[in-house]
C-alpha positions as CSV (number, residue, x, y, z in Angstrom):
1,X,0.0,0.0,0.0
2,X,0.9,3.7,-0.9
3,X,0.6,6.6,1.0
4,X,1.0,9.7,-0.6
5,X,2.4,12.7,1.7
6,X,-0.9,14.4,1.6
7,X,-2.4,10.8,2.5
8,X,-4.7,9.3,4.8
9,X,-3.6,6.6,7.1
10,X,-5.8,3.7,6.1
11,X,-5.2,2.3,9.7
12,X,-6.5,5.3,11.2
13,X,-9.9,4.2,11.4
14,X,-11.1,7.2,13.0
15,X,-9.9,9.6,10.6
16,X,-10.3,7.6,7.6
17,X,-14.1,7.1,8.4
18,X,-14.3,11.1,9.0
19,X,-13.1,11.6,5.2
20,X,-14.9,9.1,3.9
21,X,-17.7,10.4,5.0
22,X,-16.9,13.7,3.9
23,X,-15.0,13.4,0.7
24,X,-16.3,9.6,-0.6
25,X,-20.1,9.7,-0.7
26,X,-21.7,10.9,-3.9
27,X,-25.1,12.2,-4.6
28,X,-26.4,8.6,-4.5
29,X,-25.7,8.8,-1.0
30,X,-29.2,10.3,-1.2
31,X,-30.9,7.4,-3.3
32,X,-29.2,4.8,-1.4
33,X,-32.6,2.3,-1.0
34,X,-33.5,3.3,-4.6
35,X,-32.9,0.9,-7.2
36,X,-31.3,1.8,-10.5
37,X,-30.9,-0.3,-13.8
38,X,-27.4,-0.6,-15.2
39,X,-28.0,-1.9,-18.4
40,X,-26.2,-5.2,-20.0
41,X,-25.2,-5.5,-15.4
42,X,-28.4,-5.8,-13.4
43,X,-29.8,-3.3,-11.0
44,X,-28.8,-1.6,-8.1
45,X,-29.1,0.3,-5.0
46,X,-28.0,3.4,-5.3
47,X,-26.2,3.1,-2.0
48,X,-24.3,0.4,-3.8
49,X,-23.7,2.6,-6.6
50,X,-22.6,5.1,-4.2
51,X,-19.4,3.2,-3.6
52,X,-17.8,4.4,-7.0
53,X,-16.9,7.4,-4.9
54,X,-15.0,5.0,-2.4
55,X,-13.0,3.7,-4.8
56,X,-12.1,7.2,-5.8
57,X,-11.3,8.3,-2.7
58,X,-8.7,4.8,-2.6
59,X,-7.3,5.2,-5.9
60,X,-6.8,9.4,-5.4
61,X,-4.8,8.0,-2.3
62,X,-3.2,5.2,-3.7
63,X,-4.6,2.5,-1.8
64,X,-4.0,-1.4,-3.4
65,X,-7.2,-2.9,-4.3
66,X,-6.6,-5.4,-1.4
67,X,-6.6,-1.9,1.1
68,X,-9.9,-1.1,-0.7
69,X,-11.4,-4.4,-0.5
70,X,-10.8,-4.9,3.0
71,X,-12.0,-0.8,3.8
72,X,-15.3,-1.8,2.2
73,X,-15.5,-5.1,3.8
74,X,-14.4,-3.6,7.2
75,X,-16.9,-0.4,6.9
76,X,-20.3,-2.8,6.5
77,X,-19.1,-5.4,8.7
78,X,-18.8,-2.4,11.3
79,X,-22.1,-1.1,10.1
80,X,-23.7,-4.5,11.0
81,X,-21.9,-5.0,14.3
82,X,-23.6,-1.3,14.7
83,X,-26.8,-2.8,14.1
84,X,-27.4,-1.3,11.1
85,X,-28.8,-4.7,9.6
86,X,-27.3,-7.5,8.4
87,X,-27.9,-6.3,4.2
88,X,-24.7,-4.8,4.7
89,X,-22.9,-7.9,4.2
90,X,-24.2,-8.1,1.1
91,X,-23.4,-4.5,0.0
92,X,-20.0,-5.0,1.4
93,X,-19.7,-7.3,-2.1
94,X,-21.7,-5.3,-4.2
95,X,-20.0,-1.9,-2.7
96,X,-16.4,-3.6,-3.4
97,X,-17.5,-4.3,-7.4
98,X,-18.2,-0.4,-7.5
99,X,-15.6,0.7,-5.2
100,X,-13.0,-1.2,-7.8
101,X,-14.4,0.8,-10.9
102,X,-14.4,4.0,-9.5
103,X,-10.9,3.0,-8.6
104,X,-9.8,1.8,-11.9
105,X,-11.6,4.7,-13.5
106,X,-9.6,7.2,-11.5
107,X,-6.1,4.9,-12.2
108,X,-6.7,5.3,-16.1
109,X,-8.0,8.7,-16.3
């Protein structure tokens, strides 16, 4: 994993989730039970889509897609063990397929 000067400590857990918060979420955020039809790939939650922004944020920062896989899998396990219900587990995998093109996207633009 890469850190760039200007970075964010992926271990930092408390800081991390601060700007992820503030600098990962996209207007989705606001859809996130509504479901949205990506054609020729199925349909989604928009809170599902909303993870392109994550994998943004990673890729701006330089985080490996391992880091990003385990972020996403580590912020919706923490969301269920929050009792925020158990669908998270299943965003967690949905989340990570969007988190890794908004990744890649920012990697080849």
């Amino acid at each position: 994993m890469s850190i760039k000067a200007d970075g964010i400590n992926p271990l930092n857990f408390t800081k991390l989730s601060k700007n992820f918060t503030v600098e990962a979420d996209t207007f989705l955020y606001g859809y996130a039970s509504q479901e949205f039809h990506v054609e020729n790939v199925g349909s989604f939650k928009g809170g599902e889509i909303n993870y392109i922004g994550v994998g943004v944020f990673a890729g701006r920062y330089g985080f490996s897609e391992a880091t990003l896989n385990t972020l996403v899998g580590a912020w919706n396990v923490n969301d269920v063990l929050a009792g925020k219900g158990s669908y998270n587990l299943y965003q967690a995998q949905t989340g990570g397929l969007w988190s890794r093109f908004g990744r890649d996207y920012y990697n080849i633009r």
